[in-house]
C-alpha positions, 0 to 999 in steps of 0.5 A: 500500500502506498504510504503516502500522497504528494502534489505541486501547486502553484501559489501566490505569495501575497507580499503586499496588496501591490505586489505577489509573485507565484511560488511553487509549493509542495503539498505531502500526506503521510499515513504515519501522521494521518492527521497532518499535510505539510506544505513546503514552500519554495521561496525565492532566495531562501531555503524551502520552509516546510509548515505541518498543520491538520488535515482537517484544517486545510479541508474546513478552510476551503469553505470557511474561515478557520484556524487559531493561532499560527494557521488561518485559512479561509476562502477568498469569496463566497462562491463555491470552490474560490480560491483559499487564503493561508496565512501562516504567522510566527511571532509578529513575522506573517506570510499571506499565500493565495491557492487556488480551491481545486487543486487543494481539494483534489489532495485532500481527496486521494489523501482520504483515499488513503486515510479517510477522515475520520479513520486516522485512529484505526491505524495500527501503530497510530500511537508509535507513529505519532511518537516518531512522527513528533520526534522528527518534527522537533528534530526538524525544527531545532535543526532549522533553528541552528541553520538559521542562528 
């Protein structure tokens, strides 16, 4: 069985109401953390930065605002399927980027062809692989704090 779903989408990178450029964005799903998608994004001049934040956040964002904290997503209009706005935050710095609905929910739909919602728990070794899964992502994250200080 395949172990996880991956796509590329093209997103804006909104720097300004004046300014945006688009940036390739990697989009990843893995079965090991059935409850997180993880976007890495592509940034000019910069290293790529990879953010991880519920599955289920990406899906209720396409049709209404949500998200607290450092993830806030929301449809753009209130037409069907419009496009999305991410807003990702650390401390005061922001990053407003602008996706397209479809091609979002054409992730989320073979993501839940691999895991469907609301079955993440049903997992075998959930509870191992959260484990390792949460050890990575602080390794990850410590290892970009030295790159970066």
């Amino acid at each position: 069985m395949r172990e996880s779903v991956q796509a590329e989408v093209m997103m804006s990178f909104l720097v300004s109401e004046e300014l945006s450029f688009r940036i390739p964005v990697e989009l990843r799903y893995d079965a090991l953390d059935p409850y997180a998608v993880r976007l890495t994004f592509h940034l000019p001049g910069d290293a790529p930065v990879t953010w991880a934040f519920g599955r289920e956040l990406l899906l209720d964002g396409i049709n209404k605002p949500c998200g607290d904290g450092d993830v806030h997503i929301a449809p753009t209009g209130p037409e069907d399927l419009s496009d999305v706005h991410i807003r990702l935050q650390v401390g005061g710095d922001r990053a407003l980027f602008r996706a397209g609905a479809a091609p979002l929910v054409a992730f989320l739909d073979r993501t839940d062809r691999l895991v469907p919602l609301g079955q993440e728990r049903n997992l075998g070794d959930f509870e191992e692989s959260l484990d390792q899964a949460l050890g990575k992502i602080l390794a990850d994250a410590r290892q970009n704090e030295q790159n970066a200080g």
